[in-house]
C-alpha positions in Angstrom: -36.8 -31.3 -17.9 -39.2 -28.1 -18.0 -38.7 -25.1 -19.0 -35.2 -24.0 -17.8 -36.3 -20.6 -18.0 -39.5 -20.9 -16.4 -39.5 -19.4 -13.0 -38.0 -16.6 -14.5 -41.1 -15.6 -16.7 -43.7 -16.2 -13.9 -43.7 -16.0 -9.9 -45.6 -18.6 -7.9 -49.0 -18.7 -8.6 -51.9 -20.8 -6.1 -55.4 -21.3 -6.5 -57.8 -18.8 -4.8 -59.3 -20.1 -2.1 -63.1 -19.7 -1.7 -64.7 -16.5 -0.4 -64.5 -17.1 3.4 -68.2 -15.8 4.2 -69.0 -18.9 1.2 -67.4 -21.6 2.8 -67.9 -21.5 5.9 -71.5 -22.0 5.6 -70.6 -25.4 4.1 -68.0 -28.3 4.1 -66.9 -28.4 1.3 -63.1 -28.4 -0.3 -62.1 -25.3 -0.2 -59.9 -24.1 -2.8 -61.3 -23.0 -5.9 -60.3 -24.4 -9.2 -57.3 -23.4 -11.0 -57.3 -23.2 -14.8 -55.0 -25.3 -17.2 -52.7 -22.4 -18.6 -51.7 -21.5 -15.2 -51.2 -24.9 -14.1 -48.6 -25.3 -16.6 -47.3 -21.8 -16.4 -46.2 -23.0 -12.5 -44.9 -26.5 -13.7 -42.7 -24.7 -16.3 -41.0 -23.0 -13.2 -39.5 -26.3 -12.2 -35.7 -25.8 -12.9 -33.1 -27.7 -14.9 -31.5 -27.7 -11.5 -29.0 -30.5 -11.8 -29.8 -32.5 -8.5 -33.8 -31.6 -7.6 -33.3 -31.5 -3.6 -37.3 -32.3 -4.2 -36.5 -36.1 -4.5 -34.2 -36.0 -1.4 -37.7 -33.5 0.7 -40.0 -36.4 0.0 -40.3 -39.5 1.5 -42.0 -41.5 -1.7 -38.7 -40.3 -3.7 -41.4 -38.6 -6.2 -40.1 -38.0 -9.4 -41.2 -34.5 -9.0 -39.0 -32.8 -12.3 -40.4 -35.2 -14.4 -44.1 -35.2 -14.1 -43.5 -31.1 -14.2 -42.6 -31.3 -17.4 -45.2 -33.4 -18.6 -47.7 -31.5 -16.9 -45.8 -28.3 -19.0 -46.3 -30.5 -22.2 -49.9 -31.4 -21.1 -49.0 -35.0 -21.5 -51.3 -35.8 -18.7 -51.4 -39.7 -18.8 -47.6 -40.0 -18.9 -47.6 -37.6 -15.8 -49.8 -39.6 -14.1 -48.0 -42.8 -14.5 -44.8 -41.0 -13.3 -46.7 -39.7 -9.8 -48.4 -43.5 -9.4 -45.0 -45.2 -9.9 -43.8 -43.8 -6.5 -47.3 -42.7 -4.7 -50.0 -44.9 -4.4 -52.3 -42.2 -3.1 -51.5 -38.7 -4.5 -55.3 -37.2 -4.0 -54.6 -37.3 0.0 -50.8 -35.9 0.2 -51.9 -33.4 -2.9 -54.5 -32.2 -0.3 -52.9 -32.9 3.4 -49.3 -33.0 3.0 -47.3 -29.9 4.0 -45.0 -30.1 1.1 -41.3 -30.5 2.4 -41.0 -31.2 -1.1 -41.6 -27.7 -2.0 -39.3 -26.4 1.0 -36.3 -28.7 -0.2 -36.8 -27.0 -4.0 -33.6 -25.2 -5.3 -35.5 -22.5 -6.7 -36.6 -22.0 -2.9 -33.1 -21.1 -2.1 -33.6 -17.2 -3.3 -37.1 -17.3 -4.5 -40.8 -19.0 -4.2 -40.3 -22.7 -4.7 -42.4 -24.3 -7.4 -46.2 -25.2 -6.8 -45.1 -28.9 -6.3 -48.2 -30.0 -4.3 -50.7 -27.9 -7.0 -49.2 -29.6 -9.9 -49.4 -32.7 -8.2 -52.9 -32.9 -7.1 -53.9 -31.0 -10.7 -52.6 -34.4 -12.3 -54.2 -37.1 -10.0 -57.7 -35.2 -10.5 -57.3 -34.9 -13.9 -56.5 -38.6 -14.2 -59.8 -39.9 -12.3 -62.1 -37.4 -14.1 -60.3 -38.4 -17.2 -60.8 -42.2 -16.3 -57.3 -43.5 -16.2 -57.3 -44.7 -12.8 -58.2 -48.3 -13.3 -57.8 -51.2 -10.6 -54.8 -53.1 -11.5 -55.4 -56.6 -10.2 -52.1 -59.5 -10.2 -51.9 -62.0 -13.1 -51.7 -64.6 -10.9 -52.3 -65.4 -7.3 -48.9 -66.4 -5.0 -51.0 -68.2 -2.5 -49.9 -66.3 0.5 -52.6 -64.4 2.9 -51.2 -61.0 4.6 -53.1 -59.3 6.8 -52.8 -55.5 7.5 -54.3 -54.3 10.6 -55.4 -50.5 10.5 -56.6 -48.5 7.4 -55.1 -45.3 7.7 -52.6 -44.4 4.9 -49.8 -46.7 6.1 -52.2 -49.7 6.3 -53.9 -49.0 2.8 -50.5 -47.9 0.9 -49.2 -51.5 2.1 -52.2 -53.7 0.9 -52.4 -52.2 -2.2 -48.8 -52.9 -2.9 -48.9 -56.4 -1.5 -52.7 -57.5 -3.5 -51.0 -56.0 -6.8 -47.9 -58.6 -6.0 -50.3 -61.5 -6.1 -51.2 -62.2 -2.5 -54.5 -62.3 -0.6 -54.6 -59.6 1.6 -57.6 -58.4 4.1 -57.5 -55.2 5.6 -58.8 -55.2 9.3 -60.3 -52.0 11.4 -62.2 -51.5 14.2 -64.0 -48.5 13.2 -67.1 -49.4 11.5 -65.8 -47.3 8.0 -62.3 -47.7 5.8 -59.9 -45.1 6.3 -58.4 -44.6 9.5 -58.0 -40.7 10.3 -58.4 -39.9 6.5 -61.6 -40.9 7.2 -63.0 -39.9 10.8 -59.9 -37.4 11.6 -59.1 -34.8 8.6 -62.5 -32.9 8.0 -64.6 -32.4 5.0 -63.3 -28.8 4.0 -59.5 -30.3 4.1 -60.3 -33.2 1.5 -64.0 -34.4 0.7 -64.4 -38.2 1.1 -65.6 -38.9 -2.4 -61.7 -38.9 -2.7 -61.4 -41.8 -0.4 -64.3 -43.8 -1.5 -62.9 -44.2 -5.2 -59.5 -45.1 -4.2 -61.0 -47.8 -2.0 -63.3 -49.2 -4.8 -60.3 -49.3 -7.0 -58.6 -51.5 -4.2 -61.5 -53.7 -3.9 -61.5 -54.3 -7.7 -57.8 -55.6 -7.1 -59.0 -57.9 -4.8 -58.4 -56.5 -1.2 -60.9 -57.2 1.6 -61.7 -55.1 4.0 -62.8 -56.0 7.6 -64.5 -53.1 10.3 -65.6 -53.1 13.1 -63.1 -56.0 14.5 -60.3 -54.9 17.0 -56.9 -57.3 16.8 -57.0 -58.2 20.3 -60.0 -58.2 21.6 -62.5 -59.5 19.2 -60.5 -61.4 17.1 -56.8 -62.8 19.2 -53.5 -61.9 17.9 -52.8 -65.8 18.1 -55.8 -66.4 15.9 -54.6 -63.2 13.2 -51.5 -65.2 12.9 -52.6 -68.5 12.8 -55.1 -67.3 9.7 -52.2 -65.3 7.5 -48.5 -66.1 6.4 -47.7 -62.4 7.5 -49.1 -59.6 9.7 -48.3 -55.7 9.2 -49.3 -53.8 12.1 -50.1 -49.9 10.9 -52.1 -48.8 13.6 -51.3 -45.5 13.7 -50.3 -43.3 16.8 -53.7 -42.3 18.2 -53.2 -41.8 22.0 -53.5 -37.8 22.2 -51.0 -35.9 24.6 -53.0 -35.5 27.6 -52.6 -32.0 30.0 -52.8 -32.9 33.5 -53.7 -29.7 35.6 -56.3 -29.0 38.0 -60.4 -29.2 36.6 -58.7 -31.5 33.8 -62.0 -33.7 34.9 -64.5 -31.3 34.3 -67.3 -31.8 31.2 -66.4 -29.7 28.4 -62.6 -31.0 27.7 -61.7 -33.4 25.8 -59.1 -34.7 23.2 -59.3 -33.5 19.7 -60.0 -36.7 18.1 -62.8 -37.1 20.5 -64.5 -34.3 19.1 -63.4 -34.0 15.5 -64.4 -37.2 14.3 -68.2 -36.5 15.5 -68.4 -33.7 13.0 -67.3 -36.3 10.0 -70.2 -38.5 11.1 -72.2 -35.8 10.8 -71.1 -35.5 6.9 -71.5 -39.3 6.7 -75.2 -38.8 7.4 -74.8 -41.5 10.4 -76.0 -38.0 12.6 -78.0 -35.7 12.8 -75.5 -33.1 15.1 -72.5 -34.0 17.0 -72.9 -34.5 20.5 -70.1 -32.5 21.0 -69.9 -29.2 19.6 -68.8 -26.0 19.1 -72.5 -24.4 18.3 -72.8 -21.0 20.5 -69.4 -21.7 22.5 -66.6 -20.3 23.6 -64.0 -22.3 22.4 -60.2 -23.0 23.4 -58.1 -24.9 21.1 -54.8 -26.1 23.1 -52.0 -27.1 20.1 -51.2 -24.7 17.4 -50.7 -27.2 14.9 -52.2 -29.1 11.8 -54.9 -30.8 14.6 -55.5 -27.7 16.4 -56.2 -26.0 12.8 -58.5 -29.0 12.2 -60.6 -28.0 15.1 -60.9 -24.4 14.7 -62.5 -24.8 11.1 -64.5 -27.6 12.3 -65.7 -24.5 15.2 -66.0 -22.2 13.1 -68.8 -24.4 10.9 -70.3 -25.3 14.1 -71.4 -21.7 14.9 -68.6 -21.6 18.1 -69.5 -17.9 20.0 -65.3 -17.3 20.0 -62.9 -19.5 19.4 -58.7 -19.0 20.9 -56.1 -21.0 19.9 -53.6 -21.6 22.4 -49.6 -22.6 21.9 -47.0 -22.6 24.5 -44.3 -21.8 21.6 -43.3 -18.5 20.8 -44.7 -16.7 17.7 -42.3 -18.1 14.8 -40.8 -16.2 12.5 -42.3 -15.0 8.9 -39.2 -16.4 7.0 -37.1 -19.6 7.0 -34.6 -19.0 10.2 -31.0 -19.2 10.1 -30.5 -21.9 11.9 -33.2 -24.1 9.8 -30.7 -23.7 6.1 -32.2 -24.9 3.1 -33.5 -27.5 2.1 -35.0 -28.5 5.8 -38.2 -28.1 6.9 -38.5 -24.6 7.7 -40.6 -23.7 11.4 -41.9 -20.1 10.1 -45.4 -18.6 10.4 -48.2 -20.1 8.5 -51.6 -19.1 8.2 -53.9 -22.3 7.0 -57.7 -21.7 5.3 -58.7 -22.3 9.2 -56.8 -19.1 10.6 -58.1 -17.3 7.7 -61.4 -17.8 8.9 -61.3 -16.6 12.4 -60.2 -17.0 15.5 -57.4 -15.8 17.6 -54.0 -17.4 17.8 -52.1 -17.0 21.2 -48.6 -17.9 21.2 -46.1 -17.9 24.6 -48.9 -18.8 26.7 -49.3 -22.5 29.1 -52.9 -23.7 30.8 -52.4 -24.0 34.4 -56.2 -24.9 35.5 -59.4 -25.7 34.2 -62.2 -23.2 36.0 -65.6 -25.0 36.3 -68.9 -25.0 38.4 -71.0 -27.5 39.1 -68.3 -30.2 37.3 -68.9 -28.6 34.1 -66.1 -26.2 32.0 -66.5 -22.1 32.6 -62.5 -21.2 31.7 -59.3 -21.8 31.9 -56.3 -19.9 33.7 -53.7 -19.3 31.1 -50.1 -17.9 32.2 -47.5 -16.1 29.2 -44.2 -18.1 29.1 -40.7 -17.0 28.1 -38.3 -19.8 26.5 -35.2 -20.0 28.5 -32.7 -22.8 27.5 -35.2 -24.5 25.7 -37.4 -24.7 28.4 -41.0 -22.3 28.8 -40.7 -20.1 32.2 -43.8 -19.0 33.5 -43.9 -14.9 33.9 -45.0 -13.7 37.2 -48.1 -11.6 37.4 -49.2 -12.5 33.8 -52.1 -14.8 34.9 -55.4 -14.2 33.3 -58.5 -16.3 32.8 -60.3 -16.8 29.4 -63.5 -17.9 29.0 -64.4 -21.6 27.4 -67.2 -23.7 27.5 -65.3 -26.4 25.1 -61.9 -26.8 24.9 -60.1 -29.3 22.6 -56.6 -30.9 23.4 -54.3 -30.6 20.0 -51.1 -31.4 21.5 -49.8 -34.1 19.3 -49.8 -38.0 20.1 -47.9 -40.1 21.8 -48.2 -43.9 21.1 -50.1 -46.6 19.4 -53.1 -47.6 21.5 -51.8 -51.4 20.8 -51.5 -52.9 24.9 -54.1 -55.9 23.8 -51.8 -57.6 20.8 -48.7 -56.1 22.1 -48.7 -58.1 25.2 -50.8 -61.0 23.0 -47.9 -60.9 20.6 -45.3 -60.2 22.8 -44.2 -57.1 21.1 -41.6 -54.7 22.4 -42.1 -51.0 22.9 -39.0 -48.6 22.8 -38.4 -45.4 25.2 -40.9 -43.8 23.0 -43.9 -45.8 23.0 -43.6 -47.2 19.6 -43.3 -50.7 18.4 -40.3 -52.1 17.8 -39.2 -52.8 14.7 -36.1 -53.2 12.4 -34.8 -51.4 9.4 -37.4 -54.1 7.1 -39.9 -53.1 9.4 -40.2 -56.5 11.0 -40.7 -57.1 14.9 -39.1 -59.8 16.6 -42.4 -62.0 16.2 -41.6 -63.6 13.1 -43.9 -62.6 10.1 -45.3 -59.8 12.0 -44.5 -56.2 10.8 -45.2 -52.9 11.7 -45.3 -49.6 9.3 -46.2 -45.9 9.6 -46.7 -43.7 12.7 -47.1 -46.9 15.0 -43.2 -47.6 14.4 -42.1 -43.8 13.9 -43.9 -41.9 16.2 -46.7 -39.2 14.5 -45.6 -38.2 11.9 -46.7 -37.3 7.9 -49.1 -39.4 5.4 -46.5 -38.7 2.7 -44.6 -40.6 5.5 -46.9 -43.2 6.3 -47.3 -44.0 2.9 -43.5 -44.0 2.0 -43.3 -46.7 5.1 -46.3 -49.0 4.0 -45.0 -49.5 0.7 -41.3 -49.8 1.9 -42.9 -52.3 4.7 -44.8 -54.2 1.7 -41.7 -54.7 -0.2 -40.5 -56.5 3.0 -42.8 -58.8 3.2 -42.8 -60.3 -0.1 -39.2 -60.7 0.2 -40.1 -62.8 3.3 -43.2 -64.8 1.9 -41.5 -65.1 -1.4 -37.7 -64.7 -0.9 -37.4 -62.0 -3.7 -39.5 -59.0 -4.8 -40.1 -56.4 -7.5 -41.6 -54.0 -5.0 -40.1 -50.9 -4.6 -38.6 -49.8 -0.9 -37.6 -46.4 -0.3 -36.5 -45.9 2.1 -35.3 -48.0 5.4 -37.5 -48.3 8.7 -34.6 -45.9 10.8 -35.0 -43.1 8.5 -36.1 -40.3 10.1 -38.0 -36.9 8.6 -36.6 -33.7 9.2 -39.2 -32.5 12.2 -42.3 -30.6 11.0 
C-alpha cells in the first residue's frame, strides 16, 4: 500500500490548467503538465484504508491502491501493467471519465479524495512515451470470426479482448473514421486524437480489422453479418438525442448537439475547411447542463460565438455532497468544467417554451423559471422572458440506439426503455448475437462502456469456445449509481 501517512503530509494537488485567454485560441488539451514529485506526492495520499471503496466506484474493478503505490515508488512499468490488467483504454477514462472512483474514496469521507484519475492518466502517458505499450497479438488463432458492430469504447474494449483470445475479429462502422463519439463526439480540447490513433494502431498490430463506412442493416444485411461470423456483438451506442418539441422547433438554427459538435472535429481532421454549422459571431443557447452541453460551449467559445447561455431546467445544485447522496455515491453538487471556466452564462430553474424566428430561420427563444414541486418543474407565472439566439444546441441526454434496420432484421427485442434486450451475459435472444455498452444500458459512462465490452467479450468466448480466461466484471443488470 502507499504511504499510510500520506494525505496527511499533502492536500490534493491538480494540474493547472492552461491560461484561458491561451487556449481558447487553439484546440488543444488543456491541462498543463504536472511534474513527477507531485505526482507522487498525490499517489502517496492513497490510504492503507482496509477496504478501498475505489474498487467497488469503478466499473473496470481498477486496482486503484496498488498502481498508487507504484506510481509513489516510481515503479512505472509495474503500474502500468496493474492499470492494463483491468482497463484496456486508460488514456480516454484518464481524460473523460468523471471519476466515481475518486467520489467512492475513503479519504473522501472528511477530506479531498485522492487524485485517482491524475495518477491514472500520468501512468498511461508515461507508458506510451516510454514505449511499453506494445500490440499483444494471440499465440495462436481459435478459428472463430466475431464481429463487433460500432467503434465507440464498448465496441473497441470488446475486440481487443476477443483478437488477444485468438479469434478473428472485424470491427464494422458506418462513419467513415474509427472511434465512435471518441472520435467525432468529445472535442479536441477534452482529449486530442493522437490518443486514439495509437491505441488503434496497437489493435491493428494484434490483428483486428476495421470496416467504415458500412451500416449493419442497410449496406451490409443482418442475415448476411451473421451468416459471415460465429458471433455478433452489437455496441452501437445510444445516439438518438432527446428531442424538445415546442413551437418554432422547425426553424433553421436548432439542432441536436451531435449534429453540430462533430462538424467542428472534422474541422481538426482537416476533412474542412469551417463547419457548416457554427457558432462564429452568434448568439448561442445551449439547452442541457451536462457533460454534452459543456462540450458545446467550449466548442462556441473556439468558434468566436457573440454570447453563449446555457440553459438547465434543474435547480442550481449544491457546492457539497448532499445529505441524501452519503458517501461513497456519486455525489450531484456544483461543478465547474475547463468549458464554464471559459465563459458563458449558466441558467438553472429555467424550461424553453417556444422557438421565436422570422422568415423560418432562429431569432430567440422564450424561456420560463421553474420551481421543483414533488419532483416535478412548475412553471412560475409572469417569469417569461425571451433571450436572444441565432444557434441553439439540444444537450438533453439520449434516448436509444438508432438500431430499427437490424433490430427488426434480427428480430431483436427492445425493453420499456428503448434499449436492446439482453441478458446478464449480454446475449440477445438471437443466438450468437450480443449487445454491450450504452446500447443495452441506456447512456451512460466510457469507464462503463468499457467495463461492459470486456465483460460482453468474456461471454462470447465462453460461447464460441465453452470456457474462457477473460476477465468479466461485472454482470449485464448491474447498474451505475446515476451521474
Amino acid at each position: 500500500m502507499a504511504d499510510p501517512r500520506g494525505f496527511m503530509k499533502a492536500g490534493r494537488q491538480l494540474p493547472a490548467r492552461r491560461p484561458v485567454d491561451i487556449r481558447i485560441q487553439d484546440w488543444r488539451e488543456v491541462y498543463e503538465s504536472f511534474g513527477e514529485s507531485k505526482l507522487r506526492t498525490q499517489a502517496a495520499r492513497c490510504m492503507d484504508c482496509g477496504i478501498p471503496f475505489c474498487h467497488n466506484g469503478c466499473p473496470l474493478g481498477n486496482l486503484i491502491p496498488e498502481w498508487n503505490d507504484l506510481t509513489r515508488r516510481g515503479d512505472w512499468h509495474a503500474a502500468i501493467e496493474r492499470l492494463h490488467a483491468t482497463n484496456n483504454f486508460p488514456e480516454f477514462t484518464g481524460r473523460l471519465c468523471p471519476a466515481p472512483c475518486e467520489t467512492a474514496c475513503v479519504l473522501g469521507i472528511n477530506q479531498d479524495p485522492v487524485t485517482i484519475k491524475q495518477v491514472e492518466v500520468s501512468i498511461v502517458d508515461r507508458a506510451w512515451d516510454s514505449g511499453w505499450v506494445q500490440p499483444q497479438p494471440p499465440e495462436r488463432l481459435s478459428g472463430k470470426t466475431v464481429a463487433v458492430v460500432g467503434s465507440g469504447p464498448a465496441g473497441l474494449a470488446a475486440a481487443q479482448q476477443l483478437a488477444r483470445a485468438g479469434h478473428t475479429v472485424a470491427v464494422y462502422e458506418r462513419a467513415d473514421r474509427i472511434g465512435g463519439l471518441l472520435r467525432y463526439g468529445i472535442p479536441e480540447f477534452k482529449m486530442e486524437k493522437s490518443h486514439l490513433t495509437r491505441r488503434l494502431a496497437q489493435m491493428e498490430a494484434e490483428g483486428v480489422k476495421f470496416r467504415t463506412g458500412i451500416e449493419i442493416g442497410t449496406d451490409l444485411s443482418a442475415d448476411d453479418l451473421r451468416r459471415r461470423y460465429d458471433a455478433v456483438l452489437l455496441a452501437v451506442g445510444s445516439t438518438i438525442g432527446r428531442d424538445l418539441p415546442v413551437p418554432g422547433r422547425e426553424l433553421t438554427g436548432v439542432y441536436q448537439a451531435m449534429d453540430y459538435l462533430p462538424l467542428a472535429n472534422r474541422v481538426q481532421e482537416g476533412d474542412l475547411e469551417e463547419a457548416p454549422i457554427s457558432a462564429a459571431g452568434k448568439h448561442v443557447v445551449i439547452i442541457g447542463g451536462g457533460d454534452t452541453g459543456a462540450d458545446c460551449l467550449g466548442t462556441a467559445i473556439r468558434q468566436g460565438a457573440a454570447s453563449i447561455t446555457q440553459l438547465e431546467i434543474l435547480s442550481t445544485p449544491p457546492e457539497t455532497r448532499p445529505a441524501g447522496q452519503p458517501w461513497p455515491t456519486y455525489p450531484m453538487i456544483f461543478r465547474v468544467s475547463s468549458a464554464h471556466e471559459e465563459g458563458g452564462d449558466r441558467v438553472f430553474s429555467v424550461s424553453t417554451k417556444r422557438f421565436i424566428g422570422e422568415n423560418g430561420v432562429l431569432t430567440g427563444l422564450e424561456i420560463v423559471e421553474v420551481e421543483w414541486t414533488d419532483g416535478r418543474p412548475v412553471e412560475i407565472a409572469g417569469t417569461e422572458r425571451v433571450i436572444p439566439a441565432d444557434l441553439v444546441t439540444l444537450a438533453m441526454g439520449f434516448v436509444g440506439p438508432e438500431a430499427d434496420a437490424f433490430c427488426s432484421q434480427m428480430g431483436l427485442e427492445r425493453d420499456e426503455r428503448g434499449n436492446l434486450v439482453r441478458d446478464d451475459d449480454y446475449a440477445t435472444k438471437v443466438p450468437g448475437v450480443f449487445v454491450a455498452g450504452d446500447a443495452g444500458r441506456g447512456q451512460s459512462l466510457i469507464v462503463w462502456a468499457i467495463a461492459e465490452g470486456r465483460a460482453a467479450a468474456s461471454s462470447i468466448d465462453q460461447h464460441l469456445m465453452g470456457t474462457t480466461n477473460l476477465p468479466k466484471p461485472l454482470p449485464a443488470s448491474a447498474r451505475q449509481v446515476t451521474v
